[in-house]
C-alpha positions, 0 to 999 in steps of 0.5 A: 845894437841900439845906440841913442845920440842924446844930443840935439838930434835924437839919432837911433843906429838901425835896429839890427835885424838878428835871427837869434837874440841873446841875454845875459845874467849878472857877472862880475864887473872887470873894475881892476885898474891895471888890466891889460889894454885894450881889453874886451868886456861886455855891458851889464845894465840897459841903459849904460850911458857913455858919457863925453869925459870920465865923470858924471858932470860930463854929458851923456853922448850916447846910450847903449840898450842891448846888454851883454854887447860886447865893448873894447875898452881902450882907457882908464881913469879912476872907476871910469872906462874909456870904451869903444864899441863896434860900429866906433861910438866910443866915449866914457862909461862908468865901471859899474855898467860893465861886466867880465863875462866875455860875448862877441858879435857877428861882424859884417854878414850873415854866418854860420855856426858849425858843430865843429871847428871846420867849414865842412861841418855840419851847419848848427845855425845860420846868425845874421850881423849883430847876434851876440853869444857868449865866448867860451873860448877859442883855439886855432883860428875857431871859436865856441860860442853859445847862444843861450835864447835859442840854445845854439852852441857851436864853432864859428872862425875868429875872424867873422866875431868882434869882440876878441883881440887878433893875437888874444887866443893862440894855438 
C-alpha cells in the first residue's frame, strides 16, 4: 500500500514488496447511508484523497494510490465516509471513490494460499504482506480469495486476511 502525507512533510509508507499484484475494474460504490457499521469496502479510483473532515473545504491528509485496497469504513456523514485503513491512517473520503466489491490484504507475514480450506493442502501460492485479492466468500475459519494478475484462487484462514470483520462470516 502507498500512502502520500501531503502536509509539510511529504511522507510515503514503504512500498510494500508483493509477490503477486492485484487489479480491480469498476463495481458499485457502497453509498447508501444506513449501512451496517463498521463495514469493509474497497477503493475505486487512484488517487482517493482522505480528507481531515467530511467535506471538500477540508485538507487533504492523505492520498491512497492502490486501488482496490480494502478500507473500513467507521462513519458517515451526508456522501462522505469516515474510513480506516490498515496500517490505522484514517480520515474522510468522498463516497464516490469507493467501491462495493469486496477484497482483502494479507496482514503481517508471508502466507500461503491452499487449494483447499486446510493446512494439509496442496499449497497454490506463496503471497507476502500487502497482496491484495478479491474476497468470494468464507466459511469456518477459511476464506476463497483470488488473485486475478496472476490467476491464483484458492482457500487462506480468515485470521491471516484484513479486511473482514471477526463475527462477519459464521459457520
Amino acid at each position: 500500500m502507498r500512502l502520500l502525507r501531503t502536509n509539510s512533510a511529504h511522507w510515503m509508507c514503504g512500498t510494500i514488496a508483493v509477490v503477486l499484484l492485484f487489479a480491480t475494474g469498476p463495481a458499485s460504490a457502497q453509498s447508501k447511508p444506513g449501512l451496517p457499521l463498521p463495514r469493509f469496502v474497497s477503493v475505486r479510483d487512484d488517487p482517493a484523497n482522505i480528507r481531515t473532515g467530511p467535506g471538500y473545504r477540508y485538507p487533504i491528509d492523505w492520498v491512497l494510490t492502490r486501488v482496490g485496497l480494502p478500507i473500513k469504513v467507521v462513519a458517515e456523514f451526508k456522501v462522505w465516509r469516515q474510513v480506516r485503513a490498515q496500517d490505522g491512517t484514517s480520515g474522510w473520503i468522498h463516497k464516490s471513490l469507493l467501491s462495493g466489491k469486496r477484497t482483502v490484504a494479507i496482514a503481517g507475514r508471508e502466507d500461503r494460499i491452499y487449494q483447499e480450506p486446510n493446512k494439509t493442502a496442496q499449497i497454490a501460492a506463496f503471497v507476502e504482506p500487502g497482496v491484495v485479492a478479491n474476497l468470494l466468500g468464507c466459511e469456518k475459519g477459511w476464506c476463497r480469495i483470488t488473485v486475478d494478475a496472476h490467476r491464483v484462487t484458492g482457500w487462506m484462514p480468515q485470521d491471516v486476511l484484513w479486511g473482514i470483520l471477526p463475527d462477519e462470516f459464521r459457520g
